[in-house]
Structures are given as structure tokens and as C-alpha cells.
C-alpha angles and dihedrals in degrees: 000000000000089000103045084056088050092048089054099047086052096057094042084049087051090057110096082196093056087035088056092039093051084053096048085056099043087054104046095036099083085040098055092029090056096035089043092056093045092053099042083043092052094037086050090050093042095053099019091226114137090215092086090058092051097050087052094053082052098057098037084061080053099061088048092057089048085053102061094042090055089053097051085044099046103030123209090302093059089046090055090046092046088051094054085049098045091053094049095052088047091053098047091048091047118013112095111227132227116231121197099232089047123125110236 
């Protein structure tokens, strides 16, 4: 059984389309997961219904479950790629840059 799965995960690995795909959802899944928390957790506070907490607790077992999926479609190779991506658009987003003609 072990090596039938194995088998599997190796053809779906080979795909360029499930490698691409695996990324996508590595990339997009601590994004959805945070912003889906801050806007259940201010929508909870503003109404005061439960319902909105629920539904991010939901969705954060969703992008767990992206996550994992990414992970069997991308391989370690595409985890690694998705963590590169993920640091640079960070950085662009937060990180203050220096410019050259700028006073310090």
C-alpha cells in the first residue's frame, strides 16, 4: 500500500501543472488564514454574534488543509519556492527601504 501512495505522490510531483498549483496554495494559505481571523475577530466584537468566530475557525482548518495539499502537490522543492515567495512579498509590503539620496 505504502508503495502504491508513493507511486501516486510521485506522478502528481512529476506534473508542472500540480507543482504550480501546490505553490499557488502555499502562497495564498498564511495570508487567508491571518486576514481571515482579523476580520471574523472584528466582525465578532462589532456584532457581538459568535457565528463569525466559528466560521473563522472553519476556514483556518481550511488553510490547513491547503496547506497540506500544497505540500503533496509541490514537494519539498515547491515549499521551499513558496517560502522564498512568500518573504519577498512581505518585504516589499513592510520593510522600509533605504534610498541613496536620502537624508539619514
Amino acid at each position: 500500500m505504502k508503495k502504491y501512495i508513493d507511486n501516486i505522490i510521485h506522478r502528481i510531483r512529476k506534473s508542472k501543472t500540480a507543482f504550480s498549483i501546490g505553490v499557488i496554495l502555499l502562497v495564498i494559505n498564511p495570508p487567508m488564514g491571518w486576514l481571515g481571523f482579523i476580520i471574523a475577530a472584528y466582525l465578532t466584537a462589532r456584532f457581538g454574534r459568535s457565528i463569525y468566530f466559528l466560521w473563522a475557525m472553519v476556514l483556518y482548518g481550511t488553510t490547513w488543509g491547503m496547506s497540506g495539499i500544497g505540500i503533496i502537490l509541490a514537494g519539498p522543492r515547491g515549499f521551499h519556492l513558496s517560502k522564498i515567495i512568500l518573504k519577498n512579498i512581505w518585504r516589499k509590503l513592510f520593510v522600509r527601504r533605504r534610498y541613496r539620496n536620502s537624508k539619514q
